[in-house]
SEMI-605288 format. One record per residue (C-alpha): x, y, z. Coordinates in nm, 3 decimals. Layout:
BEGIN
+---------+---------+---------+
|       X |       Y |       Z |
+---------+---------+---------+
|       X |       Y |       Z |
...
+---------+---------+---------+
END
This chain:
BEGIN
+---------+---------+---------+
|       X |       Y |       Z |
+---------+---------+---------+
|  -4.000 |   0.271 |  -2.075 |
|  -4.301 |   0.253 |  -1.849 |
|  -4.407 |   0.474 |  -1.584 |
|  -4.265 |   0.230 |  -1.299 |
|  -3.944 |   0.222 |  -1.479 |
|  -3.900 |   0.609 |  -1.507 |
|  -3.974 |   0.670 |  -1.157 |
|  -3.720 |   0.394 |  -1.029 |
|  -3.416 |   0.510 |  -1.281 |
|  -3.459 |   0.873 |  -1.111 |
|  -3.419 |   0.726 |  -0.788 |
|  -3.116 |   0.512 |  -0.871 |
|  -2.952 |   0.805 |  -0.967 |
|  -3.096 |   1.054 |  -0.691 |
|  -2.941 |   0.786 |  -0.447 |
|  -2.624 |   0.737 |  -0.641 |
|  -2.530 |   1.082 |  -0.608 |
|  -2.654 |   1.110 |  -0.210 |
|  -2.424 |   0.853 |  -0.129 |
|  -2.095 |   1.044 |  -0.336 |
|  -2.228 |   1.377 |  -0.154 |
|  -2.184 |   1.241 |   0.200 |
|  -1.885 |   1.435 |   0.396 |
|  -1.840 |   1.664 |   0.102 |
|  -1.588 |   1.879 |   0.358 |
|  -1.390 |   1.606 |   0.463 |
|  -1.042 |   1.624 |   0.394 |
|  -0.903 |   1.398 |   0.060 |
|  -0.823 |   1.127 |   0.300 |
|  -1.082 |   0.885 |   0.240 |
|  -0.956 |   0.674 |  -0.063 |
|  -0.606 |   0.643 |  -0.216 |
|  -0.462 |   0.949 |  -0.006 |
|  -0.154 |   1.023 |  -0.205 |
|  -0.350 |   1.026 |  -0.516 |
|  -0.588 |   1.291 |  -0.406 |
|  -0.322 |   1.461 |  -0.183 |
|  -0.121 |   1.466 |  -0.546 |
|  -0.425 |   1.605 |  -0.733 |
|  -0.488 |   1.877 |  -0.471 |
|  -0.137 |   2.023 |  -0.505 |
|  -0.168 |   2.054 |  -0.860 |
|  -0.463 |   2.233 |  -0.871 |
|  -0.327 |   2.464 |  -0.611 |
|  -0.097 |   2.526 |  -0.839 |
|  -0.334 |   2.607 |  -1.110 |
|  -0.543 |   2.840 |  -0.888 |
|  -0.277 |   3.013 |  -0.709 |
|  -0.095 |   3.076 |  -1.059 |
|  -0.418 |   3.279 |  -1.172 |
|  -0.528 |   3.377 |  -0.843 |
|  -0.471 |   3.793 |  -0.833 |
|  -0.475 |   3.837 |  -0.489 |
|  -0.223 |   3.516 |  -0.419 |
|   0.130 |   3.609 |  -0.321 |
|   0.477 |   3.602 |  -0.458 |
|   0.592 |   3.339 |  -0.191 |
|   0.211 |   3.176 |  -0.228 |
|   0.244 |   3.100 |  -0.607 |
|   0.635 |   3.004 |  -0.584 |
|   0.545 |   2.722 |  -0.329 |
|   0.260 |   2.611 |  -0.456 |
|   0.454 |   2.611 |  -0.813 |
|   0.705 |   2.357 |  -0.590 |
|   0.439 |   2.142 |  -0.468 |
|   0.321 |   2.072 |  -0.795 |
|   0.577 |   2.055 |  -0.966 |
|   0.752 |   1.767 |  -0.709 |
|   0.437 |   1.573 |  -0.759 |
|   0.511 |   1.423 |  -1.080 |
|   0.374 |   1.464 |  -1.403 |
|   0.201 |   1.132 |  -1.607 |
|  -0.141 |   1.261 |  -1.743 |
|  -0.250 |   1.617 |  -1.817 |
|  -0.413 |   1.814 |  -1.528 |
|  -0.788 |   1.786 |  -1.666 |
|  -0.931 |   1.693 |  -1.365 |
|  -0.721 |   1.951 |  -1.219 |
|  -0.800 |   2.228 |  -1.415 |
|  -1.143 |   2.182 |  -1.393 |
|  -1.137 |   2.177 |  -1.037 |
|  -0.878 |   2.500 |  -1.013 |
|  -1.106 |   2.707 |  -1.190 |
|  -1.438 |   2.578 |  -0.961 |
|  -1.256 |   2.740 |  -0.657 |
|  -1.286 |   3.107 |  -0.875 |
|  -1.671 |   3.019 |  -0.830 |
|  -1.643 |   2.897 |  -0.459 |
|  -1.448 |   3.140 |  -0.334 |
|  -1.146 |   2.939 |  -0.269 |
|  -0.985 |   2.584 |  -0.242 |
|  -1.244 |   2.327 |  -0.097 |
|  -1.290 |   1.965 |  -0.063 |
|  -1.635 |   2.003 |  -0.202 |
|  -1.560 |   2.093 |  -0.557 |
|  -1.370 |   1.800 |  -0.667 |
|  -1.648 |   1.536 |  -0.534 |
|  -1.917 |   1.709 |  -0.672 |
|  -1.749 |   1.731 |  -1.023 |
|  -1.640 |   1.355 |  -1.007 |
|  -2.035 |   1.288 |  -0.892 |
|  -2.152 |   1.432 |  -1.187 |
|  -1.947 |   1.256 |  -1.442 |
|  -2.009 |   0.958 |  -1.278 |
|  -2.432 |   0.990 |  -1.278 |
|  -2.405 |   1.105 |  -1.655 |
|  -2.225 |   0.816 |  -1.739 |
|  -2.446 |   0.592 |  -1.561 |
|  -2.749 |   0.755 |  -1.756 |
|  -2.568 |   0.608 |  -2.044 |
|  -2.469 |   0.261 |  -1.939 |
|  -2.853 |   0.209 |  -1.781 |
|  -2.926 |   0.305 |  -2.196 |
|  -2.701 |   0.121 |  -2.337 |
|  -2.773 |  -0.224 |  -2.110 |
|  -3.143 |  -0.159 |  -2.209 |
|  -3.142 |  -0.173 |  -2.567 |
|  -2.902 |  -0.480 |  -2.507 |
|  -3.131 |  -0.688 |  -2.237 |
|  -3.419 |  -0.536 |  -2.116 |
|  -3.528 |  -0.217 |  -1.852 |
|  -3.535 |  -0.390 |  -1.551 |
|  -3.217 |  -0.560 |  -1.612 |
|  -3.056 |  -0.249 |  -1.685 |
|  -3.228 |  -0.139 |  -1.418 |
|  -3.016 |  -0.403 |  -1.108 |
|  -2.693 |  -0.328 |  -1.343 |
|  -2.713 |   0.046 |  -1.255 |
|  -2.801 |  -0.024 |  -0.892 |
|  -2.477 |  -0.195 |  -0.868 |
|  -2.262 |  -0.006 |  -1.036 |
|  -2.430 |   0.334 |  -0.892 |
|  -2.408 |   0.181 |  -0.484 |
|  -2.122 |  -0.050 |  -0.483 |
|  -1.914 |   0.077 |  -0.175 |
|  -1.611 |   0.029 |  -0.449 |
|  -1.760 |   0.288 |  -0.672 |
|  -1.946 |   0.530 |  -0.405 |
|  -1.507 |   0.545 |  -0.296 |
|  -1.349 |   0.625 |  -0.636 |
|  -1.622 |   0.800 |  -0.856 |
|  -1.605 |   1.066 |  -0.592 |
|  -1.241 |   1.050 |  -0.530 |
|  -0.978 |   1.366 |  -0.686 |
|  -0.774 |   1.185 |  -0.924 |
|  -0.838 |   1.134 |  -1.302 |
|  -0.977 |   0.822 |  -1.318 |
|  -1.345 |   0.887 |  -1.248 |
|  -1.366 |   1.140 |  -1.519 |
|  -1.173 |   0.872 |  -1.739 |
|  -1.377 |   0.601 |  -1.686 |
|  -1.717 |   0.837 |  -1.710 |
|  -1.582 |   0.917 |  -2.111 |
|  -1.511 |   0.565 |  -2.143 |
|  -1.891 |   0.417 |  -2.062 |
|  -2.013 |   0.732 |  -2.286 |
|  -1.807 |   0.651 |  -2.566 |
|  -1.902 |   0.251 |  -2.536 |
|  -2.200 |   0.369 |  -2.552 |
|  -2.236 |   0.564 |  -2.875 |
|  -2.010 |   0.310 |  -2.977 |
|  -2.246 |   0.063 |  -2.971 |
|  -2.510 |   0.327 |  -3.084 |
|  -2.318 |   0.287 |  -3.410 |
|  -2.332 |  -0.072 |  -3.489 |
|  -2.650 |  -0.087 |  -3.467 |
|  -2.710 |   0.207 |  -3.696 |
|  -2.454 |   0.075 |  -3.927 |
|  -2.583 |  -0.271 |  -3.900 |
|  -2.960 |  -0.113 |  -3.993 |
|  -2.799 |   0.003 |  -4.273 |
|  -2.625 |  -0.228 |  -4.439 |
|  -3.005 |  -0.483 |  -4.383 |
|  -3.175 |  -0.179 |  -4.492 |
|  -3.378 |  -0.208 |  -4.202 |
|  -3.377 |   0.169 |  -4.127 |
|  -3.129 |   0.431 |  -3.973 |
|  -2.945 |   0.703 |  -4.138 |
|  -2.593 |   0.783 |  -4.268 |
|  -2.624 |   1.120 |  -4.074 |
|  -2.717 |   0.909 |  -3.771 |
|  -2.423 |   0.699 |  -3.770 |
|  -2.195 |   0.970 |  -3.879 |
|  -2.312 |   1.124 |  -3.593 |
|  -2.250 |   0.832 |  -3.286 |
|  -1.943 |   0.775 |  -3.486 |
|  -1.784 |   1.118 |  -3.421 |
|  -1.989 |   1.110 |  -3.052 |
|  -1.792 |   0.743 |  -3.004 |
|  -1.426 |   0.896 |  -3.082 |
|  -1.469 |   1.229 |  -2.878 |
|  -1.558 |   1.088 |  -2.565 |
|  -1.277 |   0.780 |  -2.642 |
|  -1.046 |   1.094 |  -2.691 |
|  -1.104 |   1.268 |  -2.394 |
|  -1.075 |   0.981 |  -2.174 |
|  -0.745 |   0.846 |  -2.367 |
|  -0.593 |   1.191 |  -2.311 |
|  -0.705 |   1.215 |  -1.927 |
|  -0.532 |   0.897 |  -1.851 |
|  -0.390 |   0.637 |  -2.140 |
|  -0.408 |   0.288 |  -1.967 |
|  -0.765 |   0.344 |  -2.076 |
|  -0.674 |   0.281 |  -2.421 |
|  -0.631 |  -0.156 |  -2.405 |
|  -1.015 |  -0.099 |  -2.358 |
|  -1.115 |   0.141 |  -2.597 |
|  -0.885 |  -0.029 |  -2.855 |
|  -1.042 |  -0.364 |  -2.736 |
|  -1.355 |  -0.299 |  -2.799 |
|  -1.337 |  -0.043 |  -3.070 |
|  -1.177 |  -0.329 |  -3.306 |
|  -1.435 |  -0.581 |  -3.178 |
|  -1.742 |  -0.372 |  -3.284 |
|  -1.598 |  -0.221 |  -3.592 |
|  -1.555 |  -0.584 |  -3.714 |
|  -1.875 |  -0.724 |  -3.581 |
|  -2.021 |  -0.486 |  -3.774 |
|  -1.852 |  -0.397 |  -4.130 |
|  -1.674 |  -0.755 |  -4.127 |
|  -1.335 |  -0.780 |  -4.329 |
|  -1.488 |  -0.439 |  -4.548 |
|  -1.370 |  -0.214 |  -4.238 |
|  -1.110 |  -0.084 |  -4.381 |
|  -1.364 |   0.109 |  -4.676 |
|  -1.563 |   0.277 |  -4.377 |
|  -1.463 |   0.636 |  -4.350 |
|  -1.672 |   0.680 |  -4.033 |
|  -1.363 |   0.444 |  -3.873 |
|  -1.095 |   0.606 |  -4.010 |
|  -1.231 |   0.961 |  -3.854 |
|  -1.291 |   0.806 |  -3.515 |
|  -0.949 |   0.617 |  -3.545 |
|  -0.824 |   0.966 |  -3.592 |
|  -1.016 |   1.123 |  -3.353 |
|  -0.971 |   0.884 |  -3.126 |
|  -0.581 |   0.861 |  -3.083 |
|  -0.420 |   1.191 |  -3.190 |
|  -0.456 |   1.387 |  -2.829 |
|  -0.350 |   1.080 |  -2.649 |
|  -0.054 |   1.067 |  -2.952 |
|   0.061 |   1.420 |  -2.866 |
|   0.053 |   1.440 |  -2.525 |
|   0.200 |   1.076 |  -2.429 |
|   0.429 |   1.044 |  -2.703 |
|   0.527 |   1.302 |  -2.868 |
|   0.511 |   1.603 |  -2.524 |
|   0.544 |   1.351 |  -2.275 |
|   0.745 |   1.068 |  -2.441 |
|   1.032 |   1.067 |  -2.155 |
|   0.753 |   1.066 |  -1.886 |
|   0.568 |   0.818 |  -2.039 |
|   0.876 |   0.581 |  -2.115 |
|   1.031 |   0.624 |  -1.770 |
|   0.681 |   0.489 |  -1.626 |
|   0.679 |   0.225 |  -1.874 |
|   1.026 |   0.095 |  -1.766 |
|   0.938 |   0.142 |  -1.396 |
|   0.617 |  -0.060 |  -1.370 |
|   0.621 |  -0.277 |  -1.630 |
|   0.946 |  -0.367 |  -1.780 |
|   1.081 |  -0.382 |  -1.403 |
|   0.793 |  -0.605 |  -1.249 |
|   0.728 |  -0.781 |  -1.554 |
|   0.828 |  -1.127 |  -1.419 |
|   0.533 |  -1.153 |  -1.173 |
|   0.334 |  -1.268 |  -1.462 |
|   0.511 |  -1.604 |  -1.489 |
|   0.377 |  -1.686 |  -1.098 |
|   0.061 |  -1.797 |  -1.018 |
|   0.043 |  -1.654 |  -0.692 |
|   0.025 |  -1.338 |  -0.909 |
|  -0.343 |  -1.416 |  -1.076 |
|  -0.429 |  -1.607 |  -0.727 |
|  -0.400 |  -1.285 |  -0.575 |
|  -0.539 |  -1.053 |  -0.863 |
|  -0.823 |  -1.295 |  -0.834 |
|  -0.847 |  -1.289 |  -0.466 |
|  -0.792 |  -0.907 |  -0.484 |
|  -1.073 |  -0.854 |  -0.708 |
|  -1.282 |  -1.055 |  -0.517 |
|  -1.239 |  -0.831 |  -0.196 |
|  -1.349 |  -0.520 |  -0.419 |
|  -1.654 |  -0.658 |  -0.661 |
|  -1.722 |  -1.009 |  -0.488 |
|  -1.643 |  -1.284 |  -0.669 |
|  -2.009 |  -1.421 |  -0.786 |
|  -2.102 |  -1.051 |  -0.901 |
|  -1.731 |  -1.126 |  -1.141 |
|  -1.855 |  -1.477 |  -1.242 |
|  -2.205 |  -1.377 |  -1.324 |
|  -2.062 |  -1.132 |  -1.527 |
|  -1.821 |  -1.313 |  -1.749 |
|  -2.088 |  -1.572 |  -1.789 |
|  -2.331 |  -1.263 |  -1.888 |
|  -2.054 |  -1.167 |  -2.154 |
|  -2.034 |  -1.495 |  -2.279 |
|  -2.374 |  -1.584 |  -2.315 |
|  -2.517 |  -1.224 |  -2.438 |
|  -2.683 |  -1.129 |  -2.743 |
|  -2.422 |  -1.123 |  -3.019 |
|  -2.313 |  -0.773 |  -3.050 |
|  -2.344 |  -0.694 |  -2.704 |
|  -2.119 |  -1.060 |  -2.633 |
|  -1.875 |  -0.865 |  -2.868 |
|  -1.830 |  -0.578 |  -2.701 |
|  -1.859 |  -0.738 |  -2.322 |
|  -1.545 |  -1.002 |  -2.456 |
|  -1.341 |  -0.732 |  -2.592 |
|  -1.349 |  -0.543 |  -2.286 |
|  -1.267 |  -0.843 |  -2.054 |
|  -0.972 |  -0.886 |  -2.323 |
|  -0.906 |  -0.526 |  -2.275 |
|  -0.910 |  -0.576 |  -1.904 |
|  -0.675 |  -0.890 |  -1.918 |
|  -0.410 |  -0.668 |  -2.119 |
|  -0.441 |  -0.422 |  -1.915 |
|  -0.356 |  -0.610 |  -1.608 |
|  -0.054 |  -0.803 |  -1.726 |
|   0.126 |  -0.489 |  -1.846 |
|   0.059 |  -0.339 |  -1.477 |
|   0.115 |  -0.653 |  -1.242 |
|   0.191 |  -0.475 |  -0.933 |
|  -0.089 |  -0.253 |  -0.932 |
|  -0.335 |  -0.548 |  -1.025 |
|  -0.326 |  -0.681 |  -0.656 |
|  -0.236 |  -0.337 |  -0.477 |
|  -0.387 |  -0.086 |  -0.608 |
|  -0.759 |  -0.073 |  -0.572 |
|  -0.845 |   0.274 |  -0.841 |
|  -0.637 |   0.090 |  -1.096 |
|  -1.000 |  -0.123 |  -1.106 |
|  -1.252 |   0.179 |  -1.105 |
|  -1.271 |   0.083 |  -1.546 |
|  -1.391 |  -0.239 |  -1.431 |
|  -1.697 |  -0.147 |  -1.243 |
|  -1.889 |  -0.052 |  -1.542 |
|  -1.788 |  -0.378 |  -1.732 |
|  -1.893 |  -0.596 |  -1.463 |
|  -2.235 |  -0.425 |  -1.427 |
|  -2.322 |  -0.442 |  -1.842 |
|  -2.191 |  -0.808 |  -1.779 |
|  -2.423 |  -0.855 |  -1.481 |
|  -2.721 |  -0.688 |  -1.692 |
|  -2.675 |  -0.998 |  -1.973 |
|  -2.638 |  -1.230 |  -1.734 |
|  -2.948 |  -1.136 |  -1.447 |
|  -3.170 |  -1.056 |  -1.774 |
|  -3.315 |  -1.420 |  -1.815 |
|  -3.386 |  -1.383 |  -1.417 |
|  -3.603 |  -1.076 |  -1.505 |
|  -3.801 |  -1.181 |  -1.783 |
|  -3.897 |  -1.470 |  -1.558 |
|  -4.018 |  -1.275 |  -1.277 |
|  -4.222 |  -1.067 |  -1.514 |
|  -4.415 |  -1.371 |  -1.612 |
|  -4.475 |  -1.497 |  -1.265 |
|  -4.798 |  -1.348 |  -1.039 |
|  -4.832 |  -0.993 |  -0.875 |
|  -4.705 |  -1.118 |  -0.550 |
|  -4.389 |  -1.286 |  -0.651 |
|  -4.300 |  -1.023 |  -0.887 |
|  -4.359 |  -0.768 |  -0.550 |
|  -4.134 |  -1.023 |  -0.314 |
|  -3.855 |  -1.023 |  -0.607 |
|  -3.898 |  -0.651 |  -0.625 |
|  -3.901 |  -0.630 |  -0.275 |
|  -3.562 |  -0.853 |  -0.255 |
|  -3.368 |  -0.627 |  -0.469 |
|  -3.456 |  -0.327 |  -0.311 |
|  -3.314 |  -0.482 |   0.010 |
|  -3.012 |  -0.567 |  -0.151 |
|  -2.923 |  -0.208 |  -0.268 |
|  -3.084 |  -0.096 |   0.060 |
|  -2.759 |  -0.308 |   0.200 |
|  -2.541 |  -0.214 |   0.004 |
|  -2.609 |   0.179 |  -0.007 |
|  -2.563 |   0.122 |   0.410 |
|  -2.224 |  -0.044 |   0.370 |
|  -2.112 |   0.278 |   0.134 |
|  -2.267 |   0.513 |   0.395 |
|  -2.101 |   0.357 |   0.667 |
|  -1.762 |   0.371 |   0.487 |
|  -1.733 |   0.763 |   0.449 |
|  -1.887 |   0.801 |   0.735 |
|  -1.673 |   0.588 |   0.991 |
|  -1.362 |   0.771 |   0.982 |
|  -1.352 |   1.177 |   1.039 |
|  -1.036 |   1.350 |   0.857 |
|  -1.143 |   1.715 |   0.967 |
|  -0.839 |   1.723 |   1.261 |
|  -0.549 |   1.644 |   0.966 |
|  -0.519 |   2.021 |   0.842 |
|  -0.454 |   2.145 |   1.177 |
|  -0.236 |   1.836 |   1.227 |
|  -0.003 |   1.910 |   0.936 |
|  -0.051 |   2.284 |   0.947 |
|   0.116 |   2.262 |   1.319 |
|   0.395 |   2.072 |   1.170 |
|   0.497 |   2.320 |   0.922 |
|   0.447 |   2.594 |   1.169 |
|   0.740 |   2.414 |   1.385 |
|   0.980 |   2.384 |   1.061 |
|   1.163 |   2.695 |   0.980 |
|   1.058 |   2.852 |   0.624 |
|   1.406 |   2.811 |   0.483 |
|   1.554 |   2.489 |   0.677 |
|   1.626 |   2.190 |   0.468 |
|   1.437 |   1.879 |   0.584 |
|   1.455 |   1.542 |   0.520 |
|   1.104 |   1.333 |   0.672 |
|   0.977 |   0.945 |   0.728 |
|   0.633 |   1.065 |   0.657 |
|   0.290 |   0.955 |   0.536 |
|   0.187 |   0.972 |   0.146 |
|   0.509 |   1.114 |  -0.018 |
|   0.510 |   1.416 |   0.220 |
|   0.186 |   1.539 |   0.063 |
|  -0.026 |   1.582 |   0.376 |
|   0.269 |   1.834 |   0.510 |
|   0.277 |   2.010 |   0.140 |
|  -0.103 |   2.086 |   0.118 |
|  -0.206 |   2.128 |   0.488 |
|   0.145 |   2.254 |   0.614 |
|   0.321 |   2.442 |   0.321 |
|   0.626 |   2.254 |   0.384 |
|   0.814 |   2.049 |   0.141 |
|   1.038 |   1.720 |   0.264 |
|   1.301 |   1.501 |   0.137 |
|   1.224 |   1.169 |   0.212 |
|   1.376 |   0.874 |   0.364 |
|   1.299 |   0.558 |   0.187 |
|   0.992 |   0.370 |   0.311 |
|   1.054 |  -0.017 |   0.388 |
|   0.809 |  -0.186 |   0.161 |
|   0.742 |  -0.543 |  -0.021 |
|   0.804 |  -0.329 |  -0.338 |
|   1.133 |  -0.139 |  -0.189 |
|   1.299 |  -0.483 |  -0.118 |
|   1.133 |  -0.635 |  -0.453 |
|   1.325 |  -0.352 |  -0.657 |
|   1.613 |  -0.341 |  -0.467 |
|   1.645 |  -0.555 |  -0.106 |
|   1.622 |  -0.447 |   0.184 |
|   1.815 |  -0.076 |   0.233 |
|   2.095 |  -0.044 |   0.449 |
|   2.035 |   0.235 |   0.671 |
|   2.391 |   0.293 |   0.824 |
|   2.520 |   0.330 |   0.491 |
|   2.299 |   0.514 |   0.381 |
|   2.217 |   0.745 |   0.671 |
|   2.487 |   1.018 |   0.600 |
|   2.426 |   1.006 |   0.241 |
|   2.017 |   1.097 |   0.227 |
|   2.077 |   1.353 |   0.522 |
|   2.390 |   1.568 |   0.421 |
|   2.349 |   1.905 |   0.391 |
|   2.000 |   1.898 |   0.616 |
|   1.905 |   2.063 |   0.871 |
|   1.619 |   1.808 |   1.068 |
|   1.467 |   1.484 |   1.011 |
|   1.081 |   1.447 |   1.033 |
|   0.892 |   1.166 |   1.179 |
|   0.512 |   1.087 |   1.147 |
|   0.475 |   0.763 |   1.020 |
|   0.614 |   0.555 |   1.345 |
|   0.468 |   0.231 |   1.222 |
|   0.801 |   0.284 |   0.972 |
|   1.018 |   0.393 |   1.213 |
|   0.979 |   0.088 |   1.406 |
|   1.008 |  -0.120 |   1.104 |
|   1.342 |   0.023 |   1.063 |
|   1.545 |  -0.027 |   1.390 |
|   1.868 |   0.088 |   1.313 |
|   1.747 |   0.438 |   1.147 |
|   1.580 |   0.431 |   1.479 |
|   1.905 |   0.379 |   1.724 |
|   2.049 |   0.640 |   1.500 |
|   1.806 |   0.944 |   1.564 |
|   1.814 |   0.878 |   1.881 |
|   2.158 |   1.035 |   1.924 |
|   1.975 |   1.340 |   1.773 |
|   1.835 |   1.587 |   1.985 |
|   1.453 |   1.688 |   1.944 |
|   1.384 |   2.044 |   1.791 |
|   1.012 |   2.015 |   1.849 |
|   0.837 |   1.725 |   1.914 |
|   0.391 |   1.687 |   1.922 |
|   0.109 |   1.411 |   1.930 |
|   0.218 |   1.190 |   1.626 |
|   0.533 |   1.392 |   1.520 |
|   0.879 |   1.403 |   1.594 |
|   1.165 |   1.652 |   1.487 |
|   1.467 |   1.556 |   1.513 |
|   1.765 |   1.854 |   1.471 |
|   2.065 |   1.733 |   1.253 |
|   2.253 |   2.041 |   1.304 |
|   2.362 |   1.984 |   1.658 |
+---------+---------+---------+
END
């Protein structure tokens, strides 16, 4: 790499992690709510179960929280962050960003490597920009859940993975390379596959994707004779093996049944892909997708390989999860580093074009990217910074001030009743949201009926989330026969008692 090169990488990456630092102190609010909310609680738990000086009543409800959260991947992410608030004095807001920040940058290291020994610096170069300042990935890299720490493993791992081949390939021409070297990316491949298989296991249709479309680029039918692949294949899957199925297997079979089995028939619509298509257009921009899978398909040959296998991966992926496909933005965060190596392949011709034209046409192209990520590093900016979350603690902690420490409450509230849990110390029951996936699973709910059911044996009923309430008229007519126990700017208690 040249001098020019060097200086421009460490600025990528010095920018990239500006942008995730913005608003460190800023309430969890900023992307997918409930999932950070969710993460928070557990590592409350986590601290406060370790903590010396925490209390009795401290570690029971924060042993509650947690445990009403629900339980689908380890707490790695969790854990991690639990034991960074022994170092910071406390729970923060800070800890988890700065942690997901520096997974992220690490893995980007790698994938700006990995797209350079597959096109060429300066393509590497754009790829990194975009997948370092995309307003998409600025959000979830820094976001508390565990897929930034997943998907950070999962570019490592391609990484040596493809590290590998090429030794492997080297030796088998006898063009150079070792036997310790690819021993050594080999186990490097599987550890990092391991640990992001065991953080979260959708990750797997891509690992497995691409692992099988490397291993036989490379060793051909022979594969099976390779003892480096059977170690990574064992490497690879046994932690994911003994949490998911053989600790977990209940957990993991009840979420199978719920979004999968259950939802399966959106698949056979095509206003499904229309919108997974549109969807993923409002995230990445269609072109930048396009580009990409034209990049895959017209890349060198390994690197076509392993850019194929992970759109396959992708594909899989998304048909086994339908709802989430067009709902759930995170559920895309893997994708951001397969569109940029895609991107890399397909800008690369552009590149080694411009570096054949003059001085001053290489300086306006130079010039025109810089404005681009210049743009783009705005629009992230301006997304974290539009919308202050610093009044919600107070919000929520006044709520649970106004609930009485033993009273049993039932709540139409925001993000599972999270907010109330981690800023308020209160725990809800809660009345069923009316949603397009509510009436998909089960038609629209019948609140009469139902009414006496969800609230025996409590003693209030909570509202925040009036958008809900008025989207449900006759729970509405029916509280209002209730008189108000304590009432505020944006909530509502209603006493059930009386």
């Amino acid at each position: 790499m040249s001098s020019p090169q060097k200086i421009f990488l460490a600025l990528l990456l010095l920018l990239g992690a500006s942008l995730r630092l913005l608003d460190l102190t800023d309430p969890p609010l900023d992307f997918q709510p409930s999932r950070q909310l969710r993460n928070s609680l557990v590592a409350r738990d986590i601290y406060y179960s370790t903590l010396p000086s925490a209390t009795s009543e401290q570690r029971e409800l924060a042993s509650a929280f947690a445990r009403s959260v629900g339980k689908y991947e380890p707490p790695v992410s969790e854990t991690l962050v639990a034991l960074s608030y022994f170092i910071t004095g406390g729970e923060n807001y800070a800890a988890p960003r700065i942690l997901g920040t520096l997974f992220w940058i690490l893995a980007g290291i790698a994938l700006f490597d990995l797209a350079r020994r597959a096109t060429s610096p300066y393509a590497a170069l754009i790829a990194l920009a975009y997948y370092l300042v995309l307003p998409f990935s600025v959000q979830a890299s820094r976001s508390f859940q565990p897929d930034p720490l997943m998907t950070s493993a999962f570019v490592i791992g391609i990484y040596f993975l493809y590290r590998w081949s090429e030794t492997c390939s080297h030796l088998l021409t006898g063009e150079g390379g070792g036997v310790r070297s690819s021993w050594k990316f080999a186990i490097f491949a599987a550890l990092f596959f391991s640990i992001a298989t065991f953080v979260k296991i959708v990750i797997a249709f891509f690992i497995g994707a691409a692992a099988i479309a490397l291993v036989l680029f490379t060793l051909k039918k022979d594969f099976w004779k390779s003892k480096q692949v059977w170690a990574m294949a064992v490497i690879m899957v046994t932690p994911a093996l003994v949490f998911y199925i053989l600790l977990s297997n209940g957990r993991s079979t009840e979420y199978f049944f719920a979004w999968t089995v259950a939802l399966i028939e959106l698949i056979t619509s095509a206003k499904f892909y229309a919108s997974w298509l549109g969807f993923l257009g409002s995230i990445f921009g269609l072109t930048v997708i396009f580009l990409s899978i034209a990049g895959a398909l017209l890349a060198s040959p390994r690197f076509r390989a392993l850019l194929i296998s992970l759109w396959v991966g992708y594909l899989l992926y998304g048909l086994t999860l339908p709802f989430q496909m067009y709902t759930h933005t995170y559920y895309h965060i893997q994708l951001i580093p397969i569109v940029a190596l895609g991107f890399a392949a397909a800008i690369h011709p552009l590149t080694e074009h411009a570096a054949k034209q003059g001085k001053i046409w290489q300086t306006g192209f130079a010039v025109l990217i810089a404005l681009v990520i210049g743009y783009y590093s705005y629009v992230a900016r301006s997304v974290l910074v539009a919308e202050s979350f610093r009044h919600e603690p107070q919000f929520w902690s006044q709520i649970g001030e106004s609930i009485p420490a033993e009273a049993k409450v039932i709540g139409l509230t925001q993000d599972y009743g999270y907010r109330l849990m981690l800023f308020g110390w209160r725990k809800v029951n809660l009345w069923p949201l009316s949603t397009d996936l509510a009436e998909f699973r089960s038609g629209k709910v019948d609140f009469s009926a139902k009414f006496g059911e969800l609230t025996e044996g409590k003693d209030y009923f909570l509202v925040t989330a009036f958008g809900q309430l008025d989207k449900q008229p006759a729970l509405k007519k029916i509280l209002d026969t209730y008189p108000i126990a304590a009432q505020g700017n944006g909530y509502v208690l209603y006493d059930l008692k009386k």
